[in-house]
C-alpha positions as MATLAB code, in Angstrom:
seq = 'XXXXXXXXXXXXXXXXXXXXXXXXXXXXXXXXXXXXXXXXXXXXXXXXXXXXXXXXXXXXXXXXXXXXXXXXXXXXXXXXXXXXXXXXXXXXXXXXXXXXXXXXXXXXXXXXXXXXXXXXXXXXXXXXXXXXXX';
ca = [
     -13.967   53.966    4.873;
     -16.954   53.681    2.088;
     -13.651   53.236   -0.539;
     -12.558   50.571    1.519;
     -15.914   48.945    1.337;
     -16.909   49.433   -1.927;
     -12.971   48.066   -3.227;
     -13.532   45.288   -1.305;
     -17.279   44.244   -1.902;
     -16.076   44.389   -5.620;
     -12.594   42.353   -5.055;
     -15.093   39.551   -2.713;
     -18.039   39.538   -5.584;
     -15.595   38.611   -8.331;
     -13.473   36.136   -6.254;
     -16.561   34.521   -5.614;
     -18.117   34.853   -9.555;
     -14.664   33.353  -10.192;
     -14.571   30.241   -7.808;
     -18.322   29.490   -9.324;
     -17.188   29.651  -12.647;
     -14.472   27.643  -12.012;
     -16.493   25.114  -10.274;
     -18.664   24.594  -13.405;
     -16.211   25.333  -15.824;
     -16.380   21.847  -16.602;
     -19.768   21.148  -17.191;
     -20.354   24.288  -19.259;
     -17.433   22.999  -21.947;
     -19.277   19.296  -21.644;
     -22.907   20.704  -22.648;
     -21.915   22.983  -25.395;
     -19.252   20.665  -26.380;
     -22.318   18.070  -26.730;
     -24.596   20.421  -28.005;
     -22.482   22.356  -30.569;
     -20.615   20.150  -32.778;
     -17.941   22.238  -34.379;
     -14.815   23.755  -32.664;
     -16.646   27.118  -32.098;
     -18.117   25.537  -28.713;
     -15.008   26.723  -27.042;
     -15.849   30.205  -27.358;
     -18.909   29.939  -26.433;
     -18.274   28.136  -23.582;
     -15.086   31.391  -22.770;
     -18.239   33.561  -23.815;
     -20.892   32.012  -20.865;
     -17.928   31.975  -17.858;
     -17.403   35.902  -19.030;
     -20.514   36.579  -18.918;
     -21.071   34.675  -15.468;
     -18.419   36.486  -14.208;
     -19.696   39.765  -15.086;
     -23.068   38.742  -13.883;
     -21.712   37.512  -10.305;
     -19.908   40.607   -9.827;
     -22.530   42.827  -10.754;
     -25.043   41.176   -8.509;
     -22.653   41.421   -5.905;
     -22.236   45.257   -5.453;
     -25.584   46.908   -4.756;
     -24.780   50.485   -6.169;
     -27.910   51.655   -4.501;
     -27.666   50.375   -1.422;
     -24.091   51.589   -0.419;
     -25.726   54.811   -1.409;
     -26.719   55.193    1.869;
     -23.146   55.194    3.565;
     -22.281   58.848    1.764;
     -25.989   60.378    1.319;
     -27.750   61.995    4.384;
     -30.735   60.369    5.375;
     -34.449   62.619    6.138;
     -36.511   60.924    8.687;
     -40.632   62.017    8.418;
     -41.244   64.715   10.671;
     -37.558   65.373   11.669;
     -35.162   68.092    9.986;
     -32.394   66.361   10.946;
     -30.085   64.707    8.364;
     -28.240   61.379    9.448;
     -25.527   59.702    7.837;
     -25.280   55.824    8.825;
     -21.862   54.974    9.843;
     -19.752   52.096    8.910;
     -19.431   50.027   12.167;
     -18.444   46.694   11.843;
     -21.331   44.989   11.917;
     -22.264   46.956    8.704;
     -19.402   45.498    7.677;
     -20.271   41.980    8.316;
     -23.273   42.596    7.184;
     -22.278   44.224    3.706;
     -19.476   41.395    3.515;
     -22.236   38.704    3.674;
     -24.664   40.222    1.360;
     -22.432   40.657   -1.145;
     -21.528   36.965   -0.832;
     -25.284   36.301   -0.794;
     -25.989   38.383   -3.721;
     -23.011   37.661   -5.993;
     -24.470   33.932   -5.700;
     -28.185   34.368   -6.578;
     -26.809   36.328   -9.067;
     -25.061   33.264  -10.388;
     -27.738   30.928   -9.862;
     -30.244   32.634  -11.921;
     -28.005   33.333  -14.774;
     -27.103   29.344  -14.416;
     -30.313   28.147  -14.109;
     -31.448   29.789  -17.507;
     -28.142   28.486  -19.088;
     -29.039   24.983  -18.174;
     -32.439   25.516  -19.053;
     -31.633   26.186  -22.600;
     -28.826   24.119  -22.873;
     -31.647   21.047  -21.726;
     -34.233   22.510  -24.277;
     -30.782   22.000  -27.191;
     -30.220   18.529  -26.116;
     -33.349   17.524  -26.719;
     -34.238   18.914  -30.028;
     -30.149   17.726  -30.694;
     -30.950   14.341  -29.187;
     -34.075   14.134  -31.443;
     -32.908   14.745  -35.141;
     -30.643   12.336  -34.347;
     -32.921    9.830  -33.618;
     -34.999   10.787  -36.501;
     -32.356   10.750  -38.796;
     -30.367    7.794  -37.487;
     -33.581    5.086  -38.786;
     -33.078    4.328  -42.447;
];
């Protein structure tokens, strides 16, 4: 069952990295295409949905907290050793934070894209002002 889980936390984290990418595919070619004048843009841009998707899908699956499914559990002042089972409201549960995850995940790595991307425009946007006046 914890195979089952961990296959398909990973199959739901990328499907979702890849739908986000997807859905800003778009504006990540426009920015760079904008920002970096030369032909290389397009790599970059191949570069920033790789490394979104890799980010999304490593924010998705929580390593250390599926640890808990396959290592017994001491509580303080009991001996006994528990192993928490996979019901299927773990399930849910798992199935929604990795949703949950995969996305702020996403947003963060976005949100520092954009920010430096905003930061390029406007030093781009500048020289050519400046060097636009004769």
């Amino acid at each position: 069952m914890f195979y089952y889980l961990m296959i398909s936390t990973f199959a739901l984290a990328l499907g979702v990295s890849f739908l986000v990418m997807r859905v800003f595919s778009g504006s990540i070619q426009a920015i760079l295409a904008r920002i970096i004048h030369d032909p290389i843009h397009d790599a970059w841009a191949k570069y920033t949905k790789f490394a979104g998707m890799v980010v999304g899908t490593s924010s998705g699956i929580r390593i250390y907290d599926m640890e808990k499914y396959i290592t017994p559990l001491t509580y303080a002042g009991n001996d006994r050793k528990i192993v928490i089972e996979l019901t299927p409201e773990r399930w849910v549960l798992e199935t929604y934070r990795t949703v949950i995850e995969t996305l702020q995940g996403l947003v963060w790595m976005m949100l520092v894209f954009f920010m430096v991307a905003l930061i390029a425009y406007v030093i781009v946007r500048w020289s050519e002002i400046k060097y636009q006046k004769p």
